[in-house]
PDB file of N, CA, C and O in Angstrom, chain B, residues numbered from 101:
ATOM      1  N   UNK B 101     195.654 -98.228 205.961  1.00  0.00           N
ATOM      2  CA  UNK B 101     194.504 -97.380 205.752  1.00  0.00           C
ATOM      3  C   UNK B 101     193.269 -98.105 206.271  1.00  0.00           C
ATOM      4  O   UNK B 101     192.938 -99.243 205.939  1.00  0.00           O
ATOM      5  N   UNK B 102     192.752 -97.464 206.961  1.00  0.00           N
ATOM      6  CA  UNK B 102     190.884 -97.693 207.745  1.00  0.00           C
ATOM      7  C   UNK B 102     190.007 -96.908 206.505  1.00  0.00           C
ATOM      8  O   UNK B 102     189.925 -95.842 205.895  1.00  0.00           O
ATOM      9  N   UNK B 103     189.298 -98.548 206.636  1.00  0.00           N
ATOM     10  CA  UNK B 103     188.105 -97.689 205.587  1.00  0.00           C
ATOM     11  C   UNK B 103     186.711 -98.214 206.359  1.00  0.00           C
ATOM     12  O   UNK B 103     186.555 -99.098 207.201  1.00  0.00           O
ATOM     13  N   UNK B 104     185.796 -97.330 205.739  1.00  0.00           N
ATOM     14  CA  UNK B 104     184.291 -97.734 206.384  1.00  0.00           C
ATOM     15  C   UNK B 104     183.461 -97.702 205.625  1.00  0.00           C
ATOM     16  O   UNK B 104     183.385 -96.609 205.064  1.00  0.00           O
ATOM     17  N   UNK B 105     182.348 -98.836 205.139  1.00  0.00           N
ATOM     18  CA  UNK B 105     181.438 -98.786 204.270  1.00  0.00           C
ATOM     19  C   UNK B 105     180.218 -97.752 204.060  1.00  0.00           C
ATOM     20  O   UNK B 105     179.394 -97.379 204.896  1.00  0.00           O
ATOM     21  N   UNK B 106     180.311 -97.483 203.029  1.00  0.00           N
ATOM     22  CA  UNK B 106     179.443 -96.266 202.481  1.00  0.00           C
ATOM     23  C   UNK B 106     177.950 -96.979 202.491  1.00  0.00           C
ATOM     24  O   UNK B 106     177.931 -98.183 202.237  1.00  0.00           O
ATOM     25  N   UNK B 107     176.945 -96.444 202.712  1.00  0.00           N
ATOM     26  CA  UNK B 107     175.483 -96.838 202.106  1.00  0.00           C
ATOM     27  C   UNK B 107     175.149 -96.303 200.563  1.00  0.00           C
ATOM     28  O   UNK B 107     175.278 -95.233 199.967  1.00  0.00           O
ATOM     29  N   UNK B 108     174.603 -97.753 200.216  1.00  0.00           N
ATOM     30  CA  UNK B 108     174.611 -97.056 198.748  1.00  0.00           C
ATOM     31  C   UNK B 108     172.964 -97.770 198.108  1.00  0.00           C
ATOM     32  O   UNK B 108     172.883 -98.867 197.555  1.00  0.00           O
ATOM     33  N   UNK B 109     172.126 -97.099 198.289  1.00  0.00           N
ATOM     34  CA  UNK B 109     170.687 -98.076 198.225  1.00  0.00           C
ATOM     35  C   UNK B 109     170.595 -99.225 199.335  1.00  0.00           C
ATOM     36  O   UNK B 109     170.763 -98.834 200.490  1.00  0.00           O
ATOM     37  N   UNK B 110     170.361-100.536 199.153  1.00  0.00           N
ATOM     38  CA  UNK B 110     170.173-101.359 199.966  1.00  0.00           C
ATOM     39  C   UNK B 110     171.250-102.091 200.033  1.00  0.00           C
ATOM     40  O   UNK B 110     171.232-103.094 200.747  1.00  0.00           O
ATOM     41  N   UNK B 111     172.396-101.745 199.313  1.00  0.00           N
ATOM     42  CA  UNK B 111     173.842-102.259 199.808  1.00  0.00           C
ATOM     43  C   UNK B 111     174.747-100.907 200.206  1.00  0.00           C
ATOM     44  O   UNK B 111     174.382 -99.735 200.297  1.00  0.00           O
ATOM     45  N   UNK B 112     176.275-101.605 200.440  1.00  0.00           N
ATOM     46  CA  UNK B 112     177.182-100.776 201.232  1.00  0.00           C
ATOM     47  C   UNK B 112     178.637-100.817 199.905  1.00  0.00           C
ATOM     48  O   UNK B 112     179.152-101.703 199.222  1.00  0.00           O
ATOM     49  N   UNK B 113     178.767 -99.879 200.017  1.00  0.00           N
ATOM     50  CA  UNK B 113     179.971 -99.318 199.068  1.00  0.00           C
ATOM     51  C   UNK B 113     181.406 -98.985 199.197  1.00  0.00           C
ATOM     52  O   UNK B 113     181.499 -98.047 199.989  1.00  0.00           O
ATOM     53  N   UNK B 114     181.937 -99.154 198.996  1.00  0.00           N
ATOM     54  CA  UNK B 114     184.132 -99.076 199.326  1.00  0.00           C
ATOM     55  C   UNK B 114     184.037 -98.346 198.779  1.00  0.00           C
ATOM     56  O   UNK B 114     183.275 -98.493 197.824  1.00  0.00           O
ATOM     57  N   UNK B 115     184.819 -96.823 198.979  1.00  0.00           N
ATOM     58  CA  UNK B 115     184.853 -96.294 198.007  1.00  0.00           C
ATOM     59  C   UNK B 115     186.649 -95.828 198.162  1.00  0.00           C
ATOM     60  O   UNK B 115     187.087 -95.395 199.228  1.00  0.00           O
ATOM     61  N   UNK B 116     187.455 -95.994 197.024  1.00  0.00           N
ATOM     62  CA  UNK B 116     188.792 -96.007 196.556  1.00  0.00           C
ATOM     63  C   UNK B 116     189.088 -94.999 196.093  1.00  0.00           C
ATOM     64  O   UNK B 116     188.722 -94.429 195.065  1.00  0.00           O
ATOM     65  N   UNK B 117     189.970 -94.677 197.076  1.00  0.00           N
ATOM     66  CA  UNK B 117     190.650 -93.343 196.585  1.00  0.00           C
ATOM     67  C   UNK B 117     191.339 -93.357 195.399  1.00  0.00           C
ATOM     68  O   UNK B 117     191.900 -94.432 195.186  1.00  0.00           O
ATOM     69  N   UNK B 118     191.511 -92.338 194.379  1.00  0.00           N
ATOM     70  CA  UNK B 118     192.203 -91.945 193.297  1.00  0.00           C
ATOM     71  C   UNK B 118     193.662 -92.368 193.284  1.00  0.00           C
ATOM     72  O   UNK B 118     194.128 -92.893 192.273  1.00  0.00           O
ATOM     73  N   UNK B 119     194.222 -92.211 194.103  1.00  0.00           N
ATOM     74  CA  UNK B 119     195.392 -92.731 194.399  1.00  0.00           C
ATOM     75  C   UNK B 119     195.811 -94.399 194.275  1.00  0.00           C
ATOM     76  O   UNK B 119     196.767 -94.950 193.729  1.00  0.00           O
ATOM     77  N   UNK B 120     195.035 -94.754 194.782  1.00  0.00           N
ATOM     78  CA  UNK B 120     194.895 -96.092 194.745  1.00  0.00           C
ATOM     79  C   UNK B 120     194.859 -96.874 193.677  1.00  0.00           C
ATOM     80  O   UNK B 120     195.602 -97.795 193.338  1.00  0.00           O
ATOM     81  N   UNK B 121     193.421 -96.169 192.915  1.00  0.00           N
ATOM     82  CA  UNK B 121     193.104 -96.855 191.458  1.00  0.00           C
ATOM     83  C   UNK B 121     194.251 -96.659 190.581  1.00  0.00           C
ATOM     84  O   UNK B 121     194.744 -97.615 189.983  1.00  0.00           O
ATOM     85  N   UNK B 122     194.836 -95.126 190.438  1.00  0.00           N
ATOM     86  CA  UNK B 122     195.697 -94.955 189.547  1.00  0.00           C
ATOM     87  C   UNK B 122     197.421 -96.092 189.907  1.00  0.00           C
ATOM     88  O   UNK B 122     198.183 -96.555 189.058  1.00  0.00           O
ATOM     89  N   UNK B 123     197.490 -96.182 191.062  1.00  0.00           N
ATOM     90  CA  UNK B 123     198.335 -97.221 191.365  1.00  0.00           C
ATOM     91  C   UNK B 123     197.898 -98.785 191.132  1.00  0.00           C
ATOM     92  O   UNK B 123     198.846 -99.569 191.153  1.00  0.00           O
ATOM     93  N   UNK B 124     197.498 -98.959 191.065  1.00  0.00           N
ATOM     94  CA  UNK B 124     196.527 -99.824 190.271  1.00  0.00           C
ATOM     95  C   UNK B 124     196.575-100.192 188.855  1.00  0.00           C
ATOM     96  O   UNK B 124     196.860-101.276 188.346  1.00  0.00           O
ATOM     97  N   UNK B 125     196.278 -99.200 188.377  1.00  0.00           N
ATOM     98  CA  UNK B 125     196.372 -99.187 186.887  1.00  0.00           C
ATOM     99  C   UNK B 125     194.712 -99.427 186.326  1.00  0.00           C
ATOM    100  O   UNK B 125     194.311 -99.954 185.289  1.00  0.00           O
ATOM    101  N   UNK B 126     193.910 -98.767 187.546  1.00  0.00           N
ATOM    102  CA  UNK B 126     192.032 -99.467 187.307  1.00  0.00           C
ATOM    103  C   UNK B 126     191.620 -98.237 187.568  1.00  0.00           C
ATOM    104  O   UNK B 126     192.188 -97.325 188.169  1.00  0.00           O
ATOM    105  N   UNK B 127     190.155 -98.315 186.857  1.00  0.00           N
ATOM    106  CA  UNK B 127     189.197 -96.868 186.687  1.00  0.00           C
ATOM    107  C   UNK B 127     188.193 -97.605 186.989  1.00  0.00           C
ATOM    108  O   UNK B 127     188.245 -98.812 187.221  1.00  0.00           O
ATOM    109  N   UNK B 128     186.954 -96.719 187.005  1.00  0.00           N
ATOM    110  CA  UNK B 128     185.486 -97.383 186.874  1.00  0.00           C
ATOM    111  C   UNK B 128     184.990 -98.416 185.687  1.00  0.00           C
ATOM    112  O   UNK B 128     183.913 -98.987 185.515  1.00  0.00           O
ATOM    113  N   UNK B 129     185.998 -98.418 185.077  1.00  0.00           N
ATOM    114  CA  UNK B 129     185.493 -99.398 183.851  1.00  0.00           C
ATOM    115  C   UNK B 129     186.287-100.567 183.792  1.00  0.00           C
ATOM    116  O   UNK B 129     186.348-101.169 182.721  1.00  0.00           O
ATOM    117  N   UNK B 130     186.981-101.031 184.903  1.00  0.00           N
ATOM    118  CA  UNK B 130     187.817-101.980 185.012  1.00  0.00           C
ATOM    119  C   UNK B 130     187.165-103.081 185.695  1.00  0.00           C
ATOM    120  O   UNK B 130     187.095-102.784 186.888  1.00  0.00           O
ATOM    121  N   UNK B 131     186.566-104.427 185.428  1.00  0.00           N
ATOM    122  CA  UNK B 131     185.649-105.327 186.160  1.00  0.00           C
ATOM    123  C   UNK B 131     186.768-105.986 187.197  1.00  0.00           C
ATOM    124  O   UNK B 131     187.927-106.352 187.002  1.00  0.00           O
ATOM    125  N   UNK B 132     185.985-105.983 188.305  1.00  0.00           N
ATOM    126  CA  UNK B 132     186.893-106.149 189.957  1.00  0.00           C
ATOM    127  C   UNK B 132     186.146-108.022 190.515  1.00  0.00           C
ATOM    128  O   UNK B 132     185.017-108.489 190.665  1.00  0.00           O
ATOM    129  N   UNK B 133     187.113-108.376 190.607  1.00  0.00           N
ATOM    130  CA  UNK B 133     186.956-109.568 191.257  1.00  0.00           C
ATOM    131  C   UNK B 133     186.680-109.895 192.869  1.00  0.00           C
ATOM    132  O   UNK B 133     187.624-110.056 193.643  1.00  0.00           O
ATOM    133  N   UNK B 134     185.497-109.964 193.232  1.00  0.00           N
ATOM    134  CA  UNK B 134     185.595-110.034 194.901  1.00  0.00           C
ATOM    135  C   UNK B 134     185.735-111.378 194.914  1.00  0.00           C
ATOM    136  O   UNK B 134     185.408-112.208 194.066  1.00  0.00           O
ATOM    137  N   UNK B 135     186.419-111.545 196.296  1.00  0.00           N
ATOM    138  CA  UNK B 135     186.636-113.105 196.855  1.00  0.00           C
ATOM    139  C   UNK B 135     186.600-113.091 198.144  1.00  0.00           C
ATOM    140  O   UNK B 135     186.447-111.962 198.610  1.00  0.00           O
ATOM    141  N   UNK B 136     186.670-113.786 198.761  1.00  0.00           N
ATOM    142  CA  UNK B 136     186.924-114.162 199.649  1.00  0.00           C
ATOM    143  C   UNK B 136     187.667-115.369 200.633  1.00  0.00           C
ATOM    144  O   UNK B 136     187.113-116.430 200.343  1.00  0.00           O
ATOM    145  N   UNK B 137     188.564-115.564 201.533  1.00  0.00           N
ATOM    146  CA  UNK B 137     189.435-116.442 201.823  1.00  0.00           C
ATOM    147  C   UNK B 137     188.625-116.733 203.041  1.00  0.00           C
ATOM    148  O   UNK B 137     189.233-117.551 203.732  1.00  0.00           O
ATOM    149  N   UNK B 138     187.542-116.395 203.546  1.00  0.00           N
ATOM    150  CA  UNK B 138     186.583-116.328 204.982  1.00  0.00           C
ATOM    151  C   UNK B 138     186.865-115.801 205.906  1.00  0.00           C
ATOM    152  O   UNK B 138     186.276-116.061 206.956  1.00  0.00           O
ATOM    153  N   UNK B 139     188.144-114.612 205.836  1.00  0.00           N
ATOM    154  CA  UNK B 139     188.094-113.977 206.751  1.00  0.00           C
ATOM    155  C   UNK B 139     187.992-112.479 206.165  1.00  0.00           C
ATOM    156  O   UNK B 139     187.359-111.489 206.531  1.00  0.00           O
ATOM    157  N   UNK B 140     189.239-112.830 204.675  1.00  0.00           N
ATOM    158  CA  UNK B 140     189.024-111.130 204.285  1.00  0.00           C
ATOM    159  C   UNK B 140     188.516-111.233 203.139  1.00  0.00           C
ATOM    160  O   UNK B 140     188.381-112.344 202.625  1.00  0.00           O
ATOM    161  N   UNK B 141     188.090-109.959 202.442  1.00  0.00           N
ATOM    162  CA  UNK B 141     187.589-109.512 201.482  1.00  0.00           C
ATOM    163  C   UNK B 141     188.948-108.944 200.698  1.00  0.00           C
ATOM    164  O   UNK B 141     189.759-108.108 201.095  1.00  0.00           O
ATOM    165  N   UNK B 142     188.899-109.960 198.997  1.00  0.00           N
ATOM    166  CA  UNK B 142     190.107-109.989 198.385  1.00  0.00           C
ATOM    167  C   UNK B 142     189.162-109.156 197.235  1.00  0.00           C
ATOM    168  O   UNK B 142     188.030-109.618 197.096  1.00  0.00           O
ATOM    169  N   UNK B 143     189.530-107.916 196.353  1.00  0.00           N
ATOM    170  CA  UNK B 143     189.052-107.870 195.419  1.00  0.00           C
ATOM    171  C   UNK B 143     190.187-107.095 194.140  1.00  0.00           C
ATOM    172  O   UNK B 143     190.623-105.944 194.126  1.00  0.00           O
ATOM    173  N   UNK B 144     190.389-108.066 193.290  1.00  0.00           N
ATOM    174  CA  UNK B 144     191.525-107.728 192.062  1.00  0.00           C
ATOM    175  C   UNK B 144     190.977-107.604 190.750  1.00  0.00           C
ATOM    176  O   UNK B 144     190.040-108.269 190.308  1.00  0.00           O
ATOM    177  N   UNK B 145     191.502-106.873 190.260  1.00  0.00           N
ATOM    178  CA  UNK B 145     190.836-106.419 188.647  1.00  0.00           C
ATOM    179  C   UNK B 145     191.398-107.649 188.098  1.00  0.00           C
ATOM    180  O   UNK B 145     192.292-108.382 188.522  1.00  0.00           O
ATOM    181  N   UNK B 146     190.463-107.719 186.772  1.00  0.00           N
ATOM    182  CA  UNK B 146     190.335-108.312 186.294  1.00  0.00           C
ATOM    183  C   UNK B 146     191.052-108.557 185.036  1.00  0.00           C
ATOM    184  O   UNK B 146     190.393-108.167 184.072  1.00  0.00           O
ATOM    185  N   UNK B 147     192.329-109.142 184.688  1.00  0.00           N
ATOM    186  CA  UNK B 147     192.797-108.895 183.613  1.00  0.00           C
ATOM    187  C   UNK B 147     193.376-110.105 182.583  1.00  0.00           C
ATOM    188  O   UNK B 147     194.387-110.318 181.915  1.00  0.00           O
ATOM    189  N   UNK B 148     192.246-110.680 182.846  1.00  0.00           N
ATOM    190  CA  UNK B 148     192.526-112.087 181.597  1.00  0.00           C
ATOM    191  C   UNK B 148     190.753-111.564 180.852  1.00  0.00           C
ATOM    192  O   UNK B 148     189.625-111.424 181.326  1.00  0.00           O
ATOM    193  N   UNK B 149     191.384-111.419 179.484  1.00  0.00           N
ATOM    194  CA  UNK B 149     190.649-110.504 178.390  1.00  0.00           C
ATOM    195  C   UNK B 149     189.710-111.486 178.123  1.00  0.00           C
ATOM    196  O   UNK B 149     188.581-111.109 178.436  1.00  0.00           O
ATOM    197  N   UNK B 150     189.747-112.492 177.708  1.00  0.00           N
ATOM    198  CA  UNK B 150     188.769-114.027 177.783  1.00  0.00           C
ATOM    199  C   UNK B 150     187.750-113.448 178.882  1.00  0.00           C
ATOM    200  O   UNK B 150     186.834-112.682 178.581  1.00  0.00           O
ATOM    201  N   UNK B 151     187.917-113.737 179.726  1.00  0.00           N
ATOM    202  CA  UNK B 151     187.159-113.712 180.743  1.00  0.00           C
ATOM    203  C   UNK B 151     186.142-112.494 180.740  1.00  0.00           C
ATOM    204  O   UNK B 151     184.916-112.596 180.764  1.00  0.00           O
ATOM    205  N   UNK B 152     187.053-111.054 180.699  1.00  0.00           N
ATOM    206  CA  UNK B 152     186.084-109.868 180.360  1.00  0.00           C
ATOM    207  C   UNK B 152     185.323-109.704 179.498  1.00  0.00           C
ATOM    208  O   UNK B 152     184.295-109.034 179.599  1.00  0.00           O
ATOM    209  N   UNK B 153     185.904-110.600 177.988  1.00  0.00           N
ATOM    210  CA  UNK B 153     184.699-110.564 177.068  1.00  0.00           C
ATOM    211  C   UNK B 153     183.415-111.606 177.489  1.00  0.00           C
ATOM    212  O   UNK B 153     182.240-111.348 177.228  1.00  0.00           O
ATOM    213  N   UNK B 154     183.831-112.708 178.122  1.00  0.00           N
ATOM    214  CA  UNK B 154     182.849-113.608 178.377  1.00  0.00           C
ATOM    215  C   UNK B 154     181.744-112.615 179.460  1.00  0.00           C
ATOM    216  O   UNK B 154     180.521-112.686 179.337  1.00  0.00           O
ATOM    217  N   UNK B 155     182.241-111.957 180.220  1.00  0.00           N
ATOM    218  CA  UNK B 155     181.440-111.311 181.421  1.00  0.00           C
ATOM    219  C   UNK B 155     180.407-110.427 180.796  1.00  0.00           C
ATOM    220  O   UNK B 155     179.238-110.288 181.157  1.00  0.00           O
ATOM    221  N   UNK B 156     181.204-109.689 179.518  1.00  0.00           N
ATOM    222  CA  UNK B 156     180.563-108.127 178.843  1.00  0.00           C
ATOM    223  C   UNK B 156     179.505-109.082 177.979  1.00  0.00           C
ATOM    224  O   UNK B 156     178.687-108.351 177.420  1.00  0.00           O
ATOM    225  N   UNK B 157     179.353-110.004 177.795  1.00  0.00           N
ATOM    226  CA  UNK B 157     178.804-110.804 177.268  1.00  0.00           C
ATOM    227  C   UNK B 157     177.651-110.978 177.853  1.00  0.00           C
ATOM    228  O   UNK B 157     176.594-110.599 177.348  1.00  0.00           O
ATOM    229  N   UNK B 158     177.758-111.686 179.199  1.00  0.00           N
ATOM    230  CA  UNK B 158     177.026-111.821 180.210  1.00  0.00           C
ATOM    231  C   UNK B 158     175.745-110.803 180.755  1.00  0.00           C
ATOM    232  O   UNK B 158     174.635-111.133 181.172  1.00  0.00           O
ATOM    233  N   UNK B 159     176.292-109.555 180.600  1.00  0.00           N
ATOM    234  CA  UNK B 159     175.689-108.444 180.739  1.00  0.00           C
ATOM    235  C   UNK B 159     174.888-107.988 180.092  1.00  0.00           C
ATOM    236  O   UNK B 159     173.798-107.742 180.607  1.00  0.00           O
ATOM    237  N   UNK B 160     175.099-107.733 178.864  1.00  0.00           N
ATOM    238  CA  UNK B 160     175.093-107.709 177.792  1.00  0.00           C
ATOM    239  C   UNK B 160     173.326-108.446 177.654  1.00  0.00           C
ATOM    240  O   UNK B 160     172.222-107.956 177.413  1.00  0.00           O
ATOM    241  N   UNK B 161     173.664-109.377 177.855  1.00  0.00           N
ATOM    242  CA  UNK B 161     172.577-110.385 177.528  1.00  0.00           C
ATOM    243  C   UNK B 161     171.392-110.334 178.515  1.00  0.00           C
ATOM    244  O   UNK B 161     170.216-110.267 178.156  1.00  0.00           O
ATOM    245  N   UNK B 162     172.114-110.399 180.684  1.00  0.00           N
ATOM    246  CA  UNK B 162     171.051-110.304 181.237  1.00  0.00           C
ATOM    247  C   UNK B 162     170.229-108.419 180.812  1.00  0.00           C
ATOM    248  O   UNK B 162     169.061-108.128 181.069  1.00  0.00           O
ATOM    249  N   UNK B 163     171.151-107.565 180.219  1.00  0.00           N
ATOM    250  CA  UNK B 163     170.423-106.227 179.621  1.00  0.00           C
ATOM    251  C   UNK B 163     169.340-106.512 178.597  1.00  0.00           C
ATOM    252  O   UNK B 163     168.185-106.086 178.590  1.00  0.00           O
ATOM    253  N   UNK B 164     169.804-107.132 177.932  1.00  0.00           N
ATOM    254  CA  UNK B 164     168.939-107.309 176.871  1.00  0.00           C
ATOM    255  C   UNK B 164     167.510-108.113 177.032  1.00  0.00           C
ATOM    256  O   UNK B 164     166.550-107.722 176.369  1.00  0.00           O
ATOM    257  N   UNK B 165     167.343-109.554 178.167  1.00  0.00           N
ATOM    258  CA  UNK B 165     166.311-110.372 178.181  1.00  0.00           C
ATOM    259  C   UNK B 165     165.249-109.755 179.293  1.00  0.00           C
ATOM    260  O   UNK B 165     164.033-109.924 179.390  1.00  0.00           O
ATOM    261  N   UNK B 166     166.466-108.721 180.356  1.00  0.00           N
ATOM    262  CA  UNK B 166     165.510-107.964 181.103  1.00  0.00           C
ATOM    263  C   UNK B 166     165.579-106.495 181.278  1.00  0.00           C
ATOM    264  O   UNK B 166     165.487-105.812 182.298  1.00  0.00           O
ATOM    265  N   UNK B 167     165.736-106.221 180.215  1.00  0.00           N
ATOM    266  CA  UNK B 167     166.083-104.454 180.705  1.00  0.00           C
ATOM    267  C   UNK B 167     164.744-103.723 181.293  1.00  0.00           C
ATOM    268  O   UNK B 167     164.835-102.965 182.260  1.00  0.00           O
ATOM    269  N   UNK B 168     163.471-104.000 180.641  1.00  0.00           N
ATOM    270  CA  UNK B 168     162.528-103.566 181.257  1.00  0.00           C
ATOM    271  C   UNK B 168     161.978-103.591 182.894  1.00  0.00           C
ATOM    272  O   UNK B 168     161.260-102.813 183.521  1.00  0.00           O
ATOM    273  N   UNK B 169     162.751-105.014 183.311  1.00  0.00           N
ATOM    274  CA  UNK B 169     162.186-105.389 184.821  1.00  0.00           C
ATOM    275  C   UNK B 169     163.223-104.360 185.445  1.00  0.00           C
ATOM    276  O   UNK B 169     162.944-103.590 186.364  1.00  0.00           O
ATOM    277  N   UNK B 170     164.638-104.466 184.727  1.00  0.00           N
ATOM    278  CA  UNK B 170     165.860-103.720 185.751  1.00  0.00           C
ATOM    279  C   UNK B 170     165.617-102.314 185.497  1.00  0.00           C
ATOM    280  O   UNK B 170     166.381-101.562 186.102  1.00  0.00           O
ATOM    281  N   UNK B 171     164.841-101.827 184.835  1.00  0.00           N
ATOM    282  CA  UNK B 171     164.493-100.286 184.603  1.00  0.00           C
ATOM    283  C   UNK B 171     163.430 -99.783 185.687  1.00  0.00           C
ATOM    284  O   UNK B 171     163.425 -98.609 186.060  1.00  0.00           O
ATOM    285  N   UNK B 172     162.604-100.657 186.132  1.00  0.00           N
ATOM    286  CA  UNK B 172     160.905-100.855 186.544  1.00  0.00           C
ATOM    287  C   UNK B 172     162.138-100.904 188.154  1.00  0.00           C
ATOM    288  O   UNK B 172     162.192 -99.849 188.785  1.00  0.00           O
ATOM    289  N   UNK B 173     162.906-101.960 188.612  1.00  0.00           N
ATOM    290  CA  UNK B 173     163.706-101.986 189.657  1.00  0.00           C
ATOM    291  C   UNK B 173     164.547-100.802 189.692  1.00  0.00           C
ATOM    292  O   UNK B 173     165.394-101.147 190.516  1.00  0.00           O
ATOM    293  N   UNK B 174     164.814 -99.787 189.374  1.00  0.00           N
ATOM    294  CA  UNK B 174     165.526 -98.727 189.232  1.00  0.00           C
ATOM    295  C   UNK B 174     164.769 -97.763 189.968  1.00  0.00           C
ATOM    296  O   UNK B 174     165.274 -97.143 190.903  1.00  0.00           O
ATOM    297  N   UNK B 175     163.557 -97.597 189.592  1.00  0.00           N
ATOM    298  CA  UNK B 175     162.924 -96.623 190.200  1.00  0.00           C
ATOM    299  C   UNK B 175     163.040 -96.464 191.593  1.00  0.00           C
ATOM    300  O   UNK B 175     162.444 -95.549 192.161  1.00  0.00           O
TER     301      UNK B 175
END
């Protein structure tokens, strides 16, 4: 499969077919790991639970110390 990056604001977007995700076993609420090996773009869900709570954590927190600037950046 050929794919081509979407514009999505001031970045570019993959966007995954249904098929895919559900083969997968991932939705939109599944946190995706990008990597890279320097040539390709590796990206695998995320499924060591440690880790997702540490991340939701993460979030969590940069929401909380800046939600006003990332709201003000939203516009």
């Amino acid at each position: 499969m050929i794919k081509t990056l979407t514009p999505h604001g001031n970045s570019s977007a993959l966007v995954i077919e249904k098929a895919i995700l559900e083969l997968l076993n991932i939705d939109t609420d599944t946190p995706l790991e990008v990597t890279t090996d320097g040539r390709n773009l590796i990206v695998s869900p995320v499924r060591d639970k440690t880790r997702e709570k540490r991340i939701k954590s993460a979030l969590e927190k940069v929401n909380r110390l800046h939600s006003k600037t990332l709201k003000k950046l939203a516009k």
